[in-house]
DRENPA-3360 file (N, C-alpha, C; in nm, 2 decimals, always signed):
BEGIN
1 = XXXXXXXX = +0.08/-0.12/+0.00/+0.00/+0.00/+0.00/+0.09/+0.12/+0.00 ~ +0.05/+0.22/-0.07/+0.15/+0.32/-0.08/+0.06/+0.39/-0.02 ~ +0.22/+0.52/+0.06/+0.24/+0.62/+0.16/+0.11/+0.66/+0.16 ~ +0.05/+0.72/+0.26/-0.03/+0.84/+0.22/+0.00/+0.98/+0.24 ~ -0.06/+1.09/+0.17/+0.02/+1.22/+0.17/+0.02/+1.27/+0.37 ~ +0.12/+1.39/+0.41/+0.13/+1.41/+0.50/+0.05/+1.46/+0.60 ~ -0.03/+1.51/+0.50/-0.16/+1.60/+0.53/-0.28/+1.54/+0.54 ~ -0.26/+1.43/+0.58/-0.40/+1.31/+0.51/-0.36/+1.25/+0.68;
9 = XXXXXXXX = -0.53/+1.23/+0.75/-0.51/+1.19/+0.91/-0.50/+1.08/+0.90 ~ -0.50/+0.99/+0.98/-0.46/+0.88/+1.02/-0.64/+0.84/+1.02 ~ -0.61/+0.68/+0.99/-0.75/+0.59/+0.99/-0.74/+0.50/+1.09 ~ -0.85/+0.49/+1.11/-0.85/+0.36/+1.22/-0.78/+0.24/+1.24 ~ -0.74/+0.20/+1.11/-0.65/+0.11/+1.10/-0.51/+0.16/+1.09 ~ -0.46/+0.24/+1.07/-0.30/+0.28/+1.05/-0.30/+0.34/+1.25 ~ -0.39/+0.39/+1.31/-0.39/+0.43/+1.49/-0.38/+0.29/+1.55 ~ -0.48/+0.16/+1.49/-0.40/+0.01/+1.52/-0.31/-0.01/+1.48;
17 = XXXXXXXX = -0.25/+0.00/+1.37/-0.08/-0.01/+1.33/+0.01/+0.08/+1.42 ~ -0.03/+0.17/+1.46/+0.07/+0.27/+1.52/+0.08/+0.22/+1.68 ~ -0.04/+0.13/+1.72/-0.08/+0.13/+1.82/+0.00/+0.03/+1.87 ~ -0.01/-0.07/+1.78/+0.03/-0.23/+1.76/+0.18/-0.22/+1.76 ~ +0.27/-0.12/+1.72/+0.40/-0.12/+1.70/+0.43/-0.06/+1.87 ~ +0.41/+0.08/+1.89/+0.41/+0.11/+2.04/+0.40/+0.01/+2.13 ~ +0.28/-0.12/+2.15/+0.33/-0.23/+2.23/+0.43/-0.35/+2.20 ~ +0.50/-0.31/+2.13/+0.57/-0.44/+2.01/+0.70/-0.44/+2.10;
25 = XXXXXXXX = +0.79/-0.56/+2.11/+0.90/-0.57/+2.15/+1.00/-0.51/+2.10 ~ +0.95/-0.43/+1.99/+1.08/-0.35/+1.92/+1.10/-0.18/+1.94 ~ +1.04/-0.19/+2.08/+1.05/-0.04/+2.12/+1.07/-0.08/+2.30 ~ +1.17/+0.05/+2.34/+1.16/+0.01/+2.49/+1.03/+0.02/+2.56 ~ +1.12/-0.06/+2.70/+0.98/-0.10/+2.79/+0.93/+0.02/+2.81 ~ +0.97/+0.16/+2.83/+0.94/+0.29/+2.89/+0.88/+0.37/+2.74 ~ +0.84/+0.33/+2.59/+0.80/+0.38/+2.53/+0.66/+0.40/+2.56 ~ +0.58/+0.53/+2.49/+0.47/+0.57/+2.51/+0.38/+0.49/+2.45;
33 = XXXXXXXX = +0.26/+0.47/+2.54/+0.18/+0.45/+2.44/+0.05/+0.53/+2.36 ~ -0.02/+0.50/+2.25/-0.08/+0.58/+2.20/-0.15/+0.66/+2.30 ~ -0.22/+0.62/+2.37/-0.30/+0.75/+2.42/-0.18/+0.84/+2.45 ~ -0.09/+0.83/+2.56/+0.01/+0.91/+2.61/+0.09/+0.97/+2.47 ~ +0.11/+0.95/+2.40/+0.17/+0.97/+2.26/+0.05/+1.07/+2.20 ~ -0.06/+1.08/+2.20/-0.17/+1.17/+2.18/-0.17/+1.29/+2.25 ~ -0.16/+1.28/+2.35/-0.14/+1.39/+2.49/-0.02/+1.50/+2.42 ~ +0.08/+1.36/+2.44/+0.20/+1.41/+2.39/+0.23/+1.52/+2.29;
41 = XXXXXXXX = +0.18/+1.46/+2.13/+0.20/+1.56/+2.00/+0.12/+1.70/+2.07 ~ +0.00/+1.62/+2.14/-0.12/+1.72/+2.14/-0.05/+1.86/+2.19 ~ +0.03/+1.83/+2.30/+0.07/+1.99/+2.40/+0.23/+2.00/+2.30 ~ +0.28/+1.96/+2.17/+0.40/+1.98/+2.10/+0.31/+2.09/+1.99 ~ +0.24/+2.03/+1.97/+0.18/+2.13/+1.85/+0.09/+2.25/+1.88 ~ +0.08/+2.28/+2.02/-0.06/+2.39/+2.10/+0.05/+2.48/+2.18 ~ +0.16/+2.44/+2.18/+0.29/+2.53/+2.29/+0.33/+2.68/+2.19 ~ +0.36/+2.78/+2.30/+0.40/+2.88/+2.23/+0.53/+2.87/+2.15;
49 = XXXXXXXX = +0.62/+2.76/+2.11/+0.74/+2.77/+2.06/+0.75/+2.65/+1.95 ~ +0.79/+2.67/+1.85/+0.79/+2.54/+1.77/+0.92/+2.42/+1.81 ~ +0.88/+2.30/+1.81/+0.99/+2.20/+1.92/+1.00/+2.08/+1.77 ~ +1.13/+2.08/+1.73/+1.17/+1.98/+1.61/+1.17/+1.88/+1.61 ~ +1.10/+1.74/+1.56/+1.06/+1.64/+1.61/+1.20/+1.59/+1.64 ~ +1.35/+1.63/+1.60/+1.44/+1.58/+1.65/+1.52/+1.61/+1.76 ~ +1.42/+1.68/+1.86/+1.38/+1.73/+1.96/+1.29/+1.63/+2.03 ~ +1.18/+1.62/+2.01/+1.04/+1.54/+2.11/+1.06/+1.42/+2.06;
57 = XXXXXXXX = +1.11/+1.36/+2.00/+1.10/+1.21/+1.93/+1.17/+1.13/+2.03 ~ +1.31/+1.13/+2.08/+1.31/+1.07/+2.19/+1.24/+1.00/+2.30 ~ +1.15/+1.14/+2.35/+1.10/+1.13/+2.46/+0.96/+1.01/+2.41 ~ +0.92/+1.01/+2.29/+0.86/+0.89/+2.28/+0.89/+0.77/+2.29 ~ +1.02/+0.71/+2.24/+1.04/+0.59/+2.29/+1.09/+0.56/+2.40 ~ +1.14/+0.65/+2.47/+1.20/+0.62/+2.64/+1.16/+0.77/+2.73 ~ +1.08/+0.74/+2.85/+1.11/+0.88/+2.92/+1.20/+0.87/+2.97 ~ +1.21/+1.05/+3.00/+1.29/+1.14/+2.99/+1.38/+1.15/+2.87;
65 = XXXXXXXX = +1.37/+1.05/+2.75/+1.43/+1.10/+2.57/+1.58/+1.03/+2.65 ~ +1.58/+0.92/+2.71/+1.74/+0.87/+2.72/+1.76/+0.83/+2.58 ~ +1.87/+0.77/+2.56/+1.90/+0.67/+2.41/+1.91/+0.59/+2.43 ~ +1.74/+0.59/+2.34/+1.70/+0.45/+2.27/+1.61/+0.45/+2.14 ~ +1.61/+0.40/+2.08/+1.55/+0.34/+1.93/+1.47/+0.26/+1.96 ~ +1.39/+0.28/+1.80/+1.30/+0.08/+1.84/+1.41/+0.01/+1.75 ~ +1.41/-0.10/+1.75/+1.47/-0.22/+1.69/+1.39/-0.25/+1.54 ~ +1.37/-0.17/+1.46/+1.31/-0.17/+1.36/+1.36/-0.28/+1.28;
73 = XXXXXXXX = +1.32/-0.33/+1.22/+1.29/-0.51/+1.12/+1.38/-0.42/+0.99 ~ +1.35/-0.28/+0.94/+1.41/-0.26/+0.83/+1.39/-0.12/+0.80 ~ +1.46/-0.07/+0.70/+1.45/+0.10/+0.71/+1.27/+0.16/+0.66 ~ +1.23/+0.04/+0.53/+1.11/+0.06/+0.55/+1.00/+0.09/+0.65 ~ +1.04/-0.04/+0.74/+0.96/-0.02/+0.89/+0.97/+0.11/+0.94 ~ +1.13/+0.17/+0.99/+1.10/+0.31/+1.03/+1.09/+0.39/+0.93 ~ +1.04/+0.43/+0.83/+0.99/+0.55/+0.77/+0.83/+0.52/+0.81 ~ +0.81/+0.37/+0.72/+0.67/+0.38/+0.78/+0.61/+0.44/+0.92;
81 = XXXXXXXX = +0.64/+0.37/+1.01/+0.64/+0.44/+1.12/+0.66/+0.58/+1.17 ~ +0.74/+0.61/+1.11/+0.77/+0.78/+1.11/+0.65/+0.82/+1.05 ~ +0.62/+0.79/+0.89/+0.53/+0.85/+0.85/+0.39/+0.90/+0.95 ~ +0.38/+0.79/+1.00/+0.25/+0.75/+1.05/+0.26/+0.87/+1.24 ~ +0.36/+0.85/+1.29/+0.39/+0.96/+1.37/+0.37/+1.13/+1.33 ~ +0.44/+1.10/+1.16/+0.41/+1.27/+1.19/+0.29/+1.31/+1.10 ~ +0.23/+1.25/+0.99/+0.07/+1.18/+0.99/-0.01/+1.26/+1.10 ~ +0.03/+1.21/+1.25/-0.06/+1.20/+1.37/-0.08/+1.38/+1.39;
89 = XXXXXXXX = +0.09/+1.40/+1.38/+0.11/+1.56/+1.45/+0.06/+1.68/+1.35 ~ +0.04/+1.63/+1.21/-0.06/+1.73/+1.14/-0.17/+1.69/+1.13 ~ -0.24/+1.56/+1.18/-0.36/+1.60/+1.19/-0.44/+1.60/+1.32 ~ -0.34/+1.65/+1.40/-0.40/+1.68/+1.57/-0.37/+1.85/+1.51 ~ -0.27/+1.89/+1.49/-0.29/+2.04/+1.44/-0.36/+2.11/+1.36 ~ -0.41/+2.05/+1.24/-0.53/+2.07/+1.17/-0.64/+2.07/+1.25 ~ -0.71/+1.93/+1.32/-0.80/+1.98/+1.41/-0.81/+2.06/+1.49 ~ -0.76/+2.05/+1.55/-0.71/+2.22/+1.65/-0.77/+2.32/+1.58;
97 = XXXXXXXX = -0.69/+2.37/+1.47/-0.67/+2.48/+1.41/-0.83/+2.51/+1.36 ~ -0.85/+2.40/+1.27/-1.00/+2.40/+1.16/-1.08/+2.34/+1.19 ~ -1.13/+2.24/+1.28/-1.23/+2.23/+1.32/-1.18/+2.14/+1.46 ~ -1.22/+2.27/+1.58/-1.17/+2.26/+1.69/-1.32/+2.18/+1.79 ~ -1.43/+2.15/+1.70/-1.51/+2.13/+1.79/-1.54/+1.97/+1.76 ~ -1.41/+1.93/+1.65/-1.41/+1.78/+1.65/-1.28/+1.71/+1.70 ~ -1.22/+1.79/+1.79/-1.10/+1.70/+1.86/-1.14/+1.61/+1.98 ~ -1.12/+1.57/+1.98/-1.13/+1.43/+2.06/-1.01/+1.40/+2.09;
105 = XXXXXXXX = -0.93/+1.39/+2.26/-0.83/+1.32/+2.31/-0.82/+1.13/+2.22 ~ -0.74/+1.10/+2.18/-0.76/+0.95/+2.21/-0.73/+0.85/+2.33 ~ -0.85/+0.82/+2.40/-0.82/+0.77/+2.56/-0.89/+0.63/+2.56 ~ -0.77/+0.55/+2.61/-0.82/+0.39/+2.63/-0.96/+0.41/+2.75 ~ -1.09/+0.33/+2.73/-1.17/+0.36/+2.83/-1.09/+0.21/+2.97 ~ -1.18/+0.24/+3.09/-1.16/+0.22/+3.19/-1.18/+0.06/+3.17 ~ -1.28/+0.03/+3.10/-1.29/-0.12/+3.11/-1.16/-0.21/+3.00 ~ -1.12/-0.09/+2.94/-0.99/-0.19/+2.82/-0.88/-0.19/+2.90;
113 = XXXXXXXX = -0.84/-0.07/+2.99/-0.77/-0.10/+3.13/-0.73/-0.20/+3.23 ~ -0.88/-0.21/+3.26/-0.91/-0.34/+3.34/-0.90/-0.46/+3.24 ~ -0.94/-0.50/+3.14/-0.89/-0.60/+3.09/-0.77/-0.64/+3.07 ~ -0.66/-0.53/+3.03/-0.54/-0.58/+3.03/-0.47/-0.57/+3.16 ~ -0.52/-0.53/+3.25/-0.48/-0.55/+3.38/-0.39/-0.50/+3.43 ~ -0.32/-0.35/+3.35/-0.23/-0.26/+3.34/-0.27/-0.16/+3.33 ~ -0.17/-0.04/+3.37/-0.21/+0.12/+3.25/-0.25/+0.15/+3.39 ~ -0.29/+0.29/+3.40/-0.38/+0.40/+3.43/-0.48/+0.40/+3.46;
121 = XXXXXXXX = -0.57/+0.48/+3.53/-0.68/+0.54/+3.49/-0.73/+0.55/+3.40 ~ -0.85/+0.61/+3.31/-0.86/+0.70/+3.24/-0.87/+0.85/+3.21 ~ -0.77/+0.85/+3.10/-0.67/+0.96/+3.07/-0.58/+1.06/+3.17 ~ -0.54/+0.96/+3.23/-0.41/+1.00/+3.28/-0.29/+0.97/+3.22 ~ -0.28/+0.86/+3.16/-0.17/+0.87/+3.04/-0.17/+0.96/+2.95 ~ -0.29/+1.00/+2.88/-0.27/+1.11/+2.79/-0.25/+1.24/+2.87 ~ -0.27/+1.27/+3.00/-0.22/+1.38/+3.06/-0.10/+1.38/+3.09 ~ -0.05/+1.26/+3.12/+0.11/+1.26/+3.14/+0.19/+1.33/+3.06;
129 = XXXXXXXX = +0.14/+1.24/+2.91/+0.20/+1.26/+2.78/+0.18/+1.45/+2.72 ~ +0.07/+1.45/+2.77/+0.07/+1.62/+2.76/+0.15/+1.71/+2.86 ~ +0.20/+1.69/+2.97/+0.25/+1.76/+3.02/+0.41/+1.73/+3.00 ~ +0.42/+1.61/+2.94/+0.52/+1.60/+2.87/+0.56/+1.66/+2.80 ~ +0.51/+1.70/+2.72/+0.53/+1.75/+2.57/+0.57/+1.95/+2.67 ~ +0.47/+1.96/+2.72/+0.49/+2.13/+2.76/+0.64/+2.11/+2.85 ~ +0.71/+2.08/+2.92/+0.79/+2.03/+3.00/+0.92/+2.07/+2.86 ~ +0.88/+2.05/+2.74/+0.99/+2.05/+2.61/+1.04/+2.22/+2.65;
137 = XXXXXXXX = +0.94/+2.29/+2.66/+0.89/+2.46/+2.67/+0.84/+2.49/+2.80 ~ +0.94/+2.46/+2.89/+0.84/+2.49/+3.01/+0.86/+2.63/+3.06 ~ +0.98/+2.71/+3.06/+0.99/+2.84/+3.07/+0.89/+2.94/+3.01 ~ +0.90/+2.89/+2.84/+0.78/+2.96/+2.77/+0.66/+2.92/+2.77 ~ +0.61/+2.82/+2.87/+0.45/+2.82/+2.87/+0.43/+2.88/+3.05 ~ +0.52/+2.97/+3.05/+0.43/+3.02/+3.22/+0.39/+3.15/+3.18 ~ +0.36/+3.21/+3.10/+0.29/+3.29/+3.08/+0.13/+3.22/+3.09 ~ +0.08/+3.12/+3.03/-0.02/+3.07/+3.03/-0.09/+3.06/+3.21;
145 = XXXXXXXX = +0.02/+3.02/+3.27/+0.03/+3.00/+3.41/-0.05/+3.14/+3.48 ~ +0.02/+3.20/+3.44/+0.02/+3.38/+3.48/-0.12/+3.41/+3.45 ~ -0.17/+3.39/+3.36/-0.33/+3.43/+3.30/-0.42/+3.37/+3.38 ~ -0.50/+3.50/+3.43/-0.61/+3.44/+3.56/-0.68/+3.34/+3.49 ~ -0.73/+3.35/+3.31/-0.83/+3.27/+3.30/-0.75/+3.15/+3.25 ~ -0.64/+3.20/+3.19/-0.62/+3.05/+3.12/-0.55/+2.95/+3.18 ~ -0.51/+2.97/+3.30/-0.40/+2.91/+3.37/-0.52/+2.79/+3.47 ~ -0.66/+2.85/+3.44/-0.79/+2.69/+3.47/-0.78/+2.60/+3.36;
153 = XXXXXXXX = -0.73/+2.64/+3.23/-0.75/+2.57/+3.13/-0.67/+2.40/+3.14 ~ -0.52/+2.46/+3.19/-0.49/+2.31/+3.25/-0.48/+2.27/+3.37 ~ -0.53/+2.29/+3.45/-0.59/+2.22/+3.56/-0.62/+2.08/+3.54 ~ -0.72/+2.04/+3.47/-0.76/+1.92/+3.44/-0.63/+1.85/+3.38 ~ -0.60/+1.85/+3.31/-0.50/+1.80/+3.26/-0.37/+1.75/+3.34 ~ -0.37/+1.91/+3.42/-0.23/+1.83/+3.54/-0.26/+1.77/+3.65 ~ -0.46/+1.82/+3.68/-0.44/+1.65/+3.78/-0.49/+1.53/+3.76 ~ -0.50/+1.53/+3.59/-0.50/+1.40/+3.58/-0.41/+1.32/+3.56;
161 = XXXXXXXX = -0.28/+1.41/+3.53/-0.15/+1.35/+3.52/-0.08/+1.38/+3.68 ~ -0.11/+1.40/+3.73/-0.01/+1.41/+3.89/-0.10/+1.38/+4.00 ~ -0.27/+1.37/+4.00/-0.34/+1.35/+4.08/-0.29/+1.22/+4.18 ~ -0.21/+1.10/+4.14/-0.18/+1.01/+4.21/-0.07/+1.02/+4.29 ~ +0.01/+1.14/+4.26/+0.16/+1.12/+4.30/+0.14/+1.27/+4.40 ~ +0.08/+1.37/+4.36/+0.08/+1.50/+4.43/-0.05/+1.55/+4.50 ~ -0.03/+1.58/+4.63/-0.16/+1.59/+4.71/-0.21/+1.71/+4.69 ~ -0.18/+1.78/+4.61/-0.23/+1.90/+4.54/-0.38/+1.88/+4.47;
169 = XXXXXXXX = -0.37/+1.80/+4.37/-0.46/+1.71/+4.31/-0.55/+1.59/+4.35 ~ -0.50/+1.54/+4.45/-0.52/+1.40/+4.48/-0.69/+1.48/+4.47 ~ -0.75/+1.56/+4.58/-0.89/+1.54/+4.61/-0.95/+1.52/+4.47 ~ -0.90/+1.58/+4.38/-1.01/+1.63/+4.21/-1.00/+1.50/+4.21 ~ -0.92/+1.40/+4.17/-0.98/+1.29/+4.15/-1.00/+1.14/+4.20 ~ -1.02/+1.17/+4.35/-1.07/+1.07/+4.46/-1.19/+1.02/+4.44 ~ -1.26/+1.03/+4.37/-1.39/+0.94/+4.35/-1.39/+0.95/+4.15 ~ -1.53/+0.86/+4.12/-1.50/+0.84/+4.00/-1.57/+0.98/+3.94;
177 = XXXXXXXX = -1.67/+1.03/+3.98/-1.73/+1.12/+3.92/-1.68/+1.26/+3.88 ~ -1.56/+1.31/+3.98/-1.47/+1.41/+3.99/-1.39/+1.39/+3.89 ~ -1.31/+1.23/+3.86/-1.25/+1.21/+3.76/-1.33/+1.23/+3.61 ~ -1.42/+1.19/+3.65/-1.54/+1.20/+3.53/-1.54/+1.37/+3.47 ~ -1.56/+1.43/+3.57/-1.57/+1.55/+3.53/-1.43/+1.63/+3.43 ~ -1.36/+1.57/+3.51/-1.17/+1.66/+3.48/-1.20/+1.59/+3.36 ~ -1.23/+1.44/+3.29/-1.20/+1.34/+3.14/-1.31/+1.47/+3.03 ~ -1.41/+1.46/+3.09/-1.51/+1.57/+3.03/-1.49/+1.72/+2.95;
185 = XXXXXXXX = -1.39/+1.77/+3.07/-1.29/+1.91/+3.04/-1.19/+1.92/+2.94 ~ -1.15/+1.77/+2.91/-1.00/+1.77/+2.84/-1.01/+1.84/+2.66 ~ -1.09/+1.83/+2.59/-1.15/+1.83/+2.47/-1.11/+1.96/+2.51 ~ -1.21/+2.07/+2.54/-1.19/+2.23/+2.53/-1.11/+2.27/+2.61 ~ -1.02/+2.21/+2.72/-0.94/+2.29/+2.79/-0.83/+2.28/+2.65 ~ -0.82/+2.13/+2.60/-0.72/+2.14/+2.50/-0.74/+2.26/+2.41 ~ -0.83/+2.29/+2.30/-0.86/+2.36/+2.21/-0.82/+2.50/+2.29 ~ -0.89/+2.52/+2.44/-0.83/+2.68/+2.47/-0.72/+2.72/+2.42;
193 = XXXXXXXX = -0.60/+2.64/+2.48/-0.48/+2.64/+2.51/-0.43/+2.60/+2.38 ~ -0.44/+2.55/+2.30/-0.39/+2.56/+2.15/-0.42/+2.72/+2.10 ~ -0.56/+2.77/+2.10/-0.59/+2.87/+2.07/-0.56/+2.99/+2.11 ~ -0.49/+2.99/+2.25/-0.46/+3.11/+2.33/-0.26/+3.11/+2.29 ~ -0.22/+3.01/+2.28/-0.07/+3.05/+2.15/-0.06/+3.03/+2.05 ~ -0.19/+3.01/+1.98/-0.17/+3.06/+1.85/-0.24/+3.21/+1.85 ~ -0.30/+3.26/+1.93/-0.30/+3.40/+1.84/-0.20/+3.49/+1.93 ~ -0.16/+3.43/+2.05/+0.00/+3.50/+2.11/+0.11/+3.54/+1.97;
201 = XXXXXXXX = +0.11/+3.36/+1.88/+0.22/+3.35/+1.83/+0.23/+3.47/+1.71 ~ +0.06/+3.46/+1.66/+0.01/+3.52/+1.52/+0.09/+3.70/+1.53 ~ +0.02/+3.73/+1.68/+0.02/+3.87/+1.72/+0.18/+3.94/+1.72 ~ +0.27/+3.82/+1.79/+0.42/+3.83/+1.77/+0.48/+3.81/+1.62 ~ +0.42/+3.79/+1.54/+0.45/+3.71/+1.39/+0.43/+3.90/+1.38 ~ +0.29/+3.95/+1.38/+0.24/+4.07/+1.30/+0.32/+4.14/+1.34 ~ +0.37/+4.15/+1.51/+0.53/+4.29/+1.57/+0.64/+4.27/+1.48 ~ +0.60/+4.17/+1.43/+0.77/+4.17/+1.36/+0.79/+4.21/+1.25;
209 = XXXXXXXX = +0.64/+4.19/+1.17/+0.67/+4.21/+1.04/+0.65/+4.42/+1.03 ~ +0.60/+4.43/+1.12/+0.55/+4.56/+1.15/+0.73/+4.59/+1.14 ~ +0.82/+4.55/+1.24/+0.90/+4.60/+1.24/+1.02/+4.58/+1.15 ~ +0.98/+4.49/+1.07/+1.07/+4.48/+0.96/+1.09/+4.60/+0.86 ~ +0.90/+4.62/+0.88/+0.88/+4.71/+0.74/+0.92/+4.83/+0.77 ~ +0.96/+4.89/+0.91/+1.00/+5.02/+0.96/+0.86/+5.10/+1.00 ~ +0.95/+5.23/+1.02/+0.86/+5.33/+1.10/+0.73/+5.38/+0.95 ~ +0.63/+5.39/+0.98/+0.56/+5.48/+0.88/+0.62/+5.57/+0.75;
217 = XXXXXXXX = +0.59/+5.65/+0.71/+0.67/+5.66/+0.58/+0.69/+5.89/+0.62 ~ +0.57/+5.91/+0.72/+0.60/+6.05/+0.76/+0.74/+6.02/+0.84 ~ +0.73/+5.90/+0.90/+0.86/+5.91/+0.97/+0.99/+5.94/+0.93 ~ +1.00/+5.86/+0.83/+1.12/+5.86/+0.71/+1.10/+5.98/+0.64 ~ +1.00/+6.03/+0.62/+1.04/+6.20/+0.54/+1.12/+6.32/+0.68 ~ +1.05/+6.27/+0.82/+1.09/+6.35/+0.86/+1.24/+6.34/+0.93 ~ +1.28/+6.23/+0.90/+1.45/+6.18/+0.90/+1.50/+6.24/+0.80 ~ +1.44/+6.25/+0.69/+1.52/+6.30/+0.56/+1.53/+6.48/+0.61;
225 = XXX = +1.42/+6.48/+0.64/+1.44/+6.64/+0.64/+1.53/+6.67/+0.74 ~ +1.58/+6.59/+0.84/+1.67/+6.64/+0.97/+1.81/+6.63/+0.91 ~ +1.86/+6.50/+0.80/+1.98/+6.52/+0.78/+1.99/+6.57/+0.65;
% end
């Protein structure tokens, strides 16, 4: 089957291929898995700074981005694979961007958990994996922090990823319904927070070009006329 273009999302079947490879012995034990890997692109592509996948790619197959690889079968395998990773990260950015009221986290539910008798919560892996991803930019995302409103926007998000380990969080999600609430939040808190640095970024894009182009043009006459 040949490639598909970059800009073309991912299908239900290539998110089981992607899915299928993530639990595969040819990636380390500490590699992400898709949901966490969703979290992940999700807060790489919504952060105020652009982060080079030769940058964040590590930290997918081993946390903290130590060195390691998967054991790929052949160079095919890893392009395919690659393909299919960065596939993921333009069309979690697309959604975002153009139609922000069809994102959807991808989160294992509570009973596929319990069946495998491993994992998390639900979506606390993908919160991990998002706060992962901000942690790339963590200097440049405290402005977000600073903002009375937006700085509720992740709330949910970081106690669903620290709620077990930090008593800051613990109460939000001590029963199921609390947690219910925070899984509920994740969709538009995401979309805020993508949307509140992109039009930071857009606003910084326009200062600049402002200042490329110089001062106004009376300004420049009245330079001329001084020297």
């Amino acid at each position: 089957m040949a490639d598909r273009a970059l800009d073309e999302p991912l299908t239900d079947a290539e998110l089981d291929e992607l899915e299928a490879f993530l639990a595969s012995d040819a990636v380390p034990q500490d590699c992400m898995d898709l949901e966490m890997l969703d979290g992940y692109l999700c807060a790489i592509v919504s952060g105020p700074e652009v982060v080079q996948p030769s940058e964040w790619l590590p930290g997918v197959w081993s946390e903290g981005g130590r060195a390691a690889t998967p054991a790929y079968t052949s160079s095919d395998q890893a392009q395919r694979v690659m393909g299919l990773i960065l596939r993921h990260v333009v069309g979690l950015q697309r959604t975002l961007e153009e139609s922000p009221t069809r994102f959807k986290p991808l989160l294992y539910l509570t009973d596929e958990r319990a069946r495998s008798d491993k994992g998390p919560e639900e979506a606390t892996a993908w919160s991990e994996g998002y706060m992962a991803g901000v942690k790339h930019r963590e200097e440049a995302w405290q402005p977000l922090y600073d903002a009375r409103d937006a700085r509720d926007w992740i709330f949910p998000i970081e106690a669903l990823a620290y709620g077990d380990q930090d008593p800051e969080f613990a109460e939000w999600i001590d029963d199921k319904e609390k947690r219910g609430a925070l899984v509920d939040e994740l969709p538009l808190a995401a979309v805020l927070i993508y949307r509140y640095w992109h039009d930071r970024r857009r606003a910084g894009a326009a200062r600049e070009r402002g200042q490329r182009r110089g001062p106004p043009d009376g300004g420049r006459k009245t330079r001329e006329r001084l020297h």
